[in-house]
C-alpha positions in Angstrom: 40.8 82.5 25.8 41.1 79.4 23.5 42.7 76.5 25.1 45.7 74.4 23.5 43.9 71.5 23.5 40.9 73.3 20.7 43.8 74.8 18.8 45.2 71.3 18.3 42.0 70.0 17.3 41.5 72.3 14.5 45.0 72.0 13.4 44.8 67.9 12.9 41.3 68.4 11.5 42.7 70.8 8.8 45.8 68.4 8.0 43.0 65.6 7.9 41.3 67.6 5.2 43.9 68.0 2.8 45.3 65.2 2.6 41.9 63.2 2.0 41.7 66.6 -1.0 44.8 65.4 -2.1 44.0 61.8 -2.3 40.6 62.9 -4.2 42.3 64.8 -7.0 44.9 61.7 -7.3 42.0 59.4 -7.9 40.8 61.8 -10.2 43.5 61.4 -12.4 45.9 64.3 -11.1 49.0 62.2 -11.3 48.4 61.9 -15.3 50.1 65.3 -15.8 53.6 64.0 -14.7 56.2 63.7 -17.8 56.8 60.2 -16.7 54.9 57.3 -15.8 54.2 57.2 -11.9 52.9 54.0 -9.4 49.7 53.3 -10.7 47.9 51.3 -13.7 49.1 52.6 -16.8 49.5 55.2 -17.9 50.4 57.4 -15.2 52.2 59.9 -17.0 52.8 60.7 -20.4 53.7 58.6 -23.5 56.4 59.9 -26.3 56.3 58.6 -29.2 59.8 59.5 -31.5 59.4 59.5 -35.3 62.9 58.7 -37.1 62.3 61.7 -39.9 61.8 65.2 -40.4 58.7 66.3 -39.5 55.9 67.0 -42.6 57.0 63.3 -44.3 54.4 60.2 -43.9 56.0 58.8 -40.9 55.6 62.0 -39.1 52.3 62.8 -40.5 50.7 59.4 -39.3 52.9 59.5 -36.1 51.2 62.5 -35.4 47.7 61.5 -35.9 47.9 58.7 -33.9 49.3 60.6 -30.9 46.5 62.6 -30.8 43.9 59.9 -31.2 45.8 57.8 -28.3 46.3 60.8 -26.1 42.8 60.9 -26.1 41.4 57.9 -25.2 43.9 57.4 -22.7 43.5 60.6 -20.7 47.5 61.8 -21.2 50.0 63.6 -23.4 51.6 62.1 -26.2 54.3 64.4 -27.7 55.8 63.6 -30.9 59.8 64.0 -31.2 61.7 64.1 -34.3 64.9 62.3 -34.3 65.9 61.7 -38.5 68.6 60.1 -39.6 70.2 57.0 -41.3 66.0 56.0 -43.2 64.7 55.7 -39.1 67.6 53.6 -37.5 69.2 56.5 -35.1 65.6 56.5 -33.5 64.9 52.9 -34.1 68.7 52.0 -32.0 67.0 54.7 -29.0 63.7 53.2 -29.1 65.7 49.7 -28.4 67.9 51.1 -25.3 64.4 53.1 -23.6 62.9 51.4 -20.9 60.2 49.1 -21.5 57.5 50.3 -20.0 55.2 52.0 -22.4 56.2 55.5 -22.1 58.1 55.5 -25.1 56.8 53.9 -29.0 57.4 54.6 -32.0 55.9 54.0 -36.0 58.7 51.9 -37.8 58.7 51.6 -41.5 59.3 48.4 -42.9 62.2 49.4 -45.5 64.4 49.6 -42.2 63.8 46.1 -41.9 63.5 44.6 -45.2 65.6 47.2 -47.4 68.1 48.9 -45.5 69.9 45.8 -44.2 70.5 44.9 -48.0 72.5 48.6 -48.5 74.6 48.8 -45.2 77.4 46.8 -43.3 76.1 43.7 -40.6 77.2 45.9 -37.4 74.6 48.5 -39.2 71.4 46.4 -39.7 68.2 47.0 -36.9 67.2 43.8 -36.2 62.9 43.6 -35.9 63.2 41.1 -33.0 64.6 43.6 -30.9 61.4 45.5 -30.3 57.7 44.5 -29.8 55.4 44.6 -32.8 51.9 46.1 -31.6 50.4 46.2 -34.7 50.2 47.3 -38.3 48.9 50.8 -39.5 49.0 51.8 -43.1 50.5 51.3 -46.6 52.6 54.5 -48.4 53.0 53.6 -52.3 55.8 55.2 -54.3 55.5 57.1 -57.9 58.1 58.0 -60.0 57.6 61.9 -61.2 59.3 64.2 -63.4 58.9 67.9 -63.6 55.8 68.8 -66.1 58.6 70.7 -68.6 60.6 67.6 -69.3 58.6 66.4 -71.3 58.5 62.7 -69.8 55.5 60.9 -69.2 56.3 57.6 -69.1 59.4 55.0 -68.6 59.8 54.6 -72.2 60.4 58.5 -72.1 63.4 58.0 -69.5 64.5 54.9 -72.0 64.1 57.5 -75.2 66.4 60.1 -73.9 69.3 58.6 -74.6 71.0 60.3 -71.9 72.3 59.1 -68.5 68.9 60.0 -66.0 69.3 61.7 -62.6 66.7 60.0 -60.4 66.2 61.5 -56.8 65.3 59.2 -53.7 64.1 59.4 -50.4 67.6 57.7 -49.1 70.2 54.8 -48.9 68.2 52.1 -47.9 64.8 53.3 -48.8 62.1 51.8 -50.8 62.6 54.8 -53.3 66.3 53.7 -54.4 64.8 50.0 -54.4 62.1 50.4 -56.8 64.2 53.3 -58.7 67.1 50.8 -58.6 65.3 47.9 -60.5 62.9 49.8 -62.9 66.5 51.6 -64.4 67.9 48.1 -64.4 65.4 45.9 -66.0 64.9 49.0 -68.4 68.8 49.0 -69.2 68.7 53.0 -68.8 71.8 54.3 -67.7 71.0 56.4 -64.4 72.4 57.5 -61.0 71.3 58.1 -57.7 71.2 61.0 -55.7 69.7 59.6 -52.5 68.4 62.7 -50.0 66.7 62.8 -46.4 63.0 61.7 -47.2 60.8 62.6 -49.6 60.4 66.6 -49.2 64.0 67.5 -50.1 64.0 65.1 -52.8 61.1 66.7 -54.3 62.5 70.3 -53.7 65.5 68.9 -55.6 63.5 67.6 -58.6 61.6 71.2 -58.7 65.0 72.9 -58.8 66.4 70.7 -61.8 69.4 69.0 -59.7 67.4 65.8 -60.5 65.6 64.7 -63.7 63.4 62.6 -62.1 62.5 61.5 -58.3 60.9 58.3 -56.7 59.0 59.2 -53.6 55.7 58.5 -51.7 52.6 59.3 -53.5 51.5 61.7 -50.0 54.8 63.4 -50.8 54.0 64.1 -53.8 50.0 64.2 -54.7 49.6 68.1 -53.7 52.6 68.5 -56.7 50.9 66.2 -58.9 47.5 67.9 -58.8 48.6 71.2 -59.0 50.8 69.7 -62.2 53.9 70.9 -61.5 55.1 67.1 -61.6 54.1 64.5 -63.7 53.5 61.1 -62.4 55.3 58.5 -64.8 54.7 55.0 -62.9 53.5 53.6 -59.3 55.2 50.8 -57.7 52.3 49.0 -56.6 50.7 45.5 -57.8 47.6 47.2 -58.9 46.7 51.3 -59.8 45.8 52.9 -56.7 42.7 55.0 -56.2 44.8 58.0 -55.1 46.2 58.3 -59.1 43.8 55.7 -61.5 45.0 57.0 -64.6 48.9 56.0 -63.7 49.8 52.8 -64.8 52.0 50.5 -62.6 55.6 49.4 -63.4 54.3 46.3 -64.1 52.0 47.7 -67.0 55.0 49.2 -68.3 56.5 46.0 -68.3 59.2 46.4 -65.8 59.0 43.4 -62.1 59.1 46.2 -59.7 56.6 46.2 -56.7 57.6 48.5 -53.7 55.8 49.8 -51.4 56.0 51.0 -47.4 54.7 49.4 -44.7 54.1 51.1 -41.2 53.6 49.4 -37.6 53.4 50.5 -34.4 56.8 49.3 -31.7 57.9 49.7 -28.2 60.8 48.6 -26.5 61.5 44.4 -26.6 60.0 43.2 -22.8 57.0 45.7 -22.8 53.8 44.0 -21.0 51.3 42.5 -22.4 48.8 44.8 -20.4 50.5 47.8 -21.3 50.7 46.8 -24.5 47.0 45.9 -25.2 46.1 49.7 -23.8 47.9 51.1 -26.5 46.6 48.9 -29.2 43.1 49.4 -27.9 43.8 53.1 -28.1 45.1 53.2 -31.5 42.2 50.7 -33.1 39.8 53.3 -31.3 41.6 55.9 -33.2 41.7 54.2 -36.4 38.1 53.4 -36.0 37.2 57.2 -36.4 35.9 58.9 -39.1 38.8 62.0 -38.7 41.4 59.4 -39.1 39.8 57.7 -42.0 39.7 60.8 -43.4 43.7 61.1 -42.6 44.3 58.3 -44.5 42.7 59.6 -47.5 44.0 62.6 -47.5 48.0 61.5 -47.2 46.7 58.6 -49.9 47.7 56.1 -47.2 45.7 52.7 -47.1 45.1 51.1 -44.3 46.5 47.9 -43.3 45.6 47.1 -39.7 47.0 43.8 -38.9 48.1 41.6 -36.3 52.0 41.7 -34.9 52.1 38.1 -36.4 50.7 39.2 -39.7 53.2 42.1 -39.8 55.8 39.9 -39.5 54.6 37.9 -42.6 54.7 41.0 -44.9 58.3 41.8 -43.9 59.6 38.2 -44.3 57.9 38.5 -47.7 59.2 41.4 -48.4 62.5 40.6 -47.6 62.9 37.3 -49.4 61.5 39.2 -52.6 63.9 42.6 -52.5 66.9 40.3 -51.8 66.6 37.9 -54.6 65.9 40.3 -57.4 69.0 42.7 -56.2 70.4 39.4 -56.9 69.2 38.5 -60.0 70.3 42.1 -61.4 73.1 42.6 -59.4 72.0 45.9 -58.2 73.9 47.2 -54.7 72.4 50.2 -52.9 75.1 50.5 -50.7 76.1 54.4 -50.5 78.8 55.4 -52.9 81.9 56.5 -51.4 
């Protein structure tokens, strides 16, 4: 018969064994598959990352991209959750109340900075000094399009009709009513917005006829313009861009309007430094990569990787700029009620 005493031994040497198995698989990572971060160096757990538009726009598109090239090189999840509304600042105002700890970031755009604070009340305006700036990711340009049966093909066109034009935009607040905004104002062509949710809809619109025209990003919009079902009448960038060379520029056409958008990476204001540096690291890897370069080109998105403190410098600028000339035409984007 087997004593006590042997039974005992095996029992504590089989308790022994598991829970040095148990410690193994940790140290192999094994607490990386919780939903939220754990004790540990981070990341213990998997990173959201919220995108403040439909899914399928830019923001979502390069949102997306990134998640996967961070996931990667950090060994976790990153899901992507779409939270629209109000041109990013019902995501923006979450981002600001999450926990700052790394587990949650988000892509901003820069119109909900620099724009939007010019078209709604003070209680309304997302302040950037409430988050912390990572780093800067990637220009969008905008193009002003009209269906290929209108005849249009430039801004003189729009000026010719001698009608009041129907421009679409990608929303109260957005670069798309800024730029459409000023190019109908310095042209003297009377014209009224129709502002929708991004630039998908608005282009759906334009295809349908409830717009005569739209103003939207050039990613939005390239598949349209190749398979020339739109006609691109004018960017509103400084220069032509290499995703359309034979466009000409606002400018050309001798209208002041430069608009573009601007995307950077955030996470909640009091996020450590540490923490923070993994991510950035992660996402430079990602950038670095020949499937993400290839990203960019495909979405016609050009890259502008930059410091926090150089991010900040484009939105001051861009601010100070949009501000004065709604000023010197006395153009308000505020929604009509």
């Amino acid at each position: 018969m087997v004593s006590n005493k042997f039974n005992r031994r095996i029992l504590v040497t089989a308790v022994s064994a598991s829970v040095l198995l148990a410690g193994l698989l940790a140290g192999c990572g094994g607490v990386k598959t919780t939903s939220t971060g754990g004790k540990g160096d981070f990341p213990t757990g998997n990173i959201q990352m919220s995108v403040g538009a439909s899914p399928g726009g830019s923001t979502d598109l390069i949102t997306r991209a990134l998640a996967e090239g961070i996931g990667k090189d950090l060994g976790v999840s990153v899901p992507v959750i779409n939270k629209p509304g109000a041109n990013g600042a019902l995501n923006a105002k979450e981002l600001q109340a999450a926990k700052p700890d790394g587990y949650k970031i988000a892509v901003q755009n820069a119109s909900l900075f620099t724009i939007t604070p010019l078209a709604v009340s003070p209680n309304e305006v997302v302040k950037l000094d409430d988050f912390d700036l990572l780093g800067g990711i990637s220009q969008d340009d905008y193009v002003l399009i009209a269906p290929v049966g209108s005849g249009y093909k430039s801004i003189a066109d729009l000026k010719e009709a001698g009608k009041n034009i129907k421009y679409g935009t990608t929303g109260v607040g957005t670069g798309a009513q800024l730029a459409s905004a000023l190019t109908f104002k310095q042209a003297a062509i009377p014209a009224t917005d129709v502002p929708f949710d991004g630039g998908a809809p608005a282009l759906t619109a334009l295809l349908g006829s409830q717009v005569d025209v739209a103003t939207i990003q050039v990613g939005d919009g390239i598949e349209q313009i190749k398979a020339h079902k739109v006609v691109p009448l004018a960017v509103f960038s400084a220069e032509r861009i290499k995703f359309l060379p034979d466009v000409p520029t606002a400018k050309e056409q001798g209208y002041d309007v430069v608009v573009s958008q601007y995307r950077f990476l955030t996470a909640p204001k009091g996020t450590p430094d540490d923490v923070k540096a993994k991510i950035l690291d992660a996402a430079k890897k990602t950038y670095a990569t020949d499937a993400y370069k290839k990203f960019n080109d495909a979405h016609c998105l050009t890259p502008i990787e930059v410091s926090p403190d150089e991010v900040r410098k484009i939105l001051d600028q861009y601010t100070t700029k949009y501000k004065a000339q709604l000023d010197q035409y006395g153009i308000s984007l505020a929604a009509k009620k």
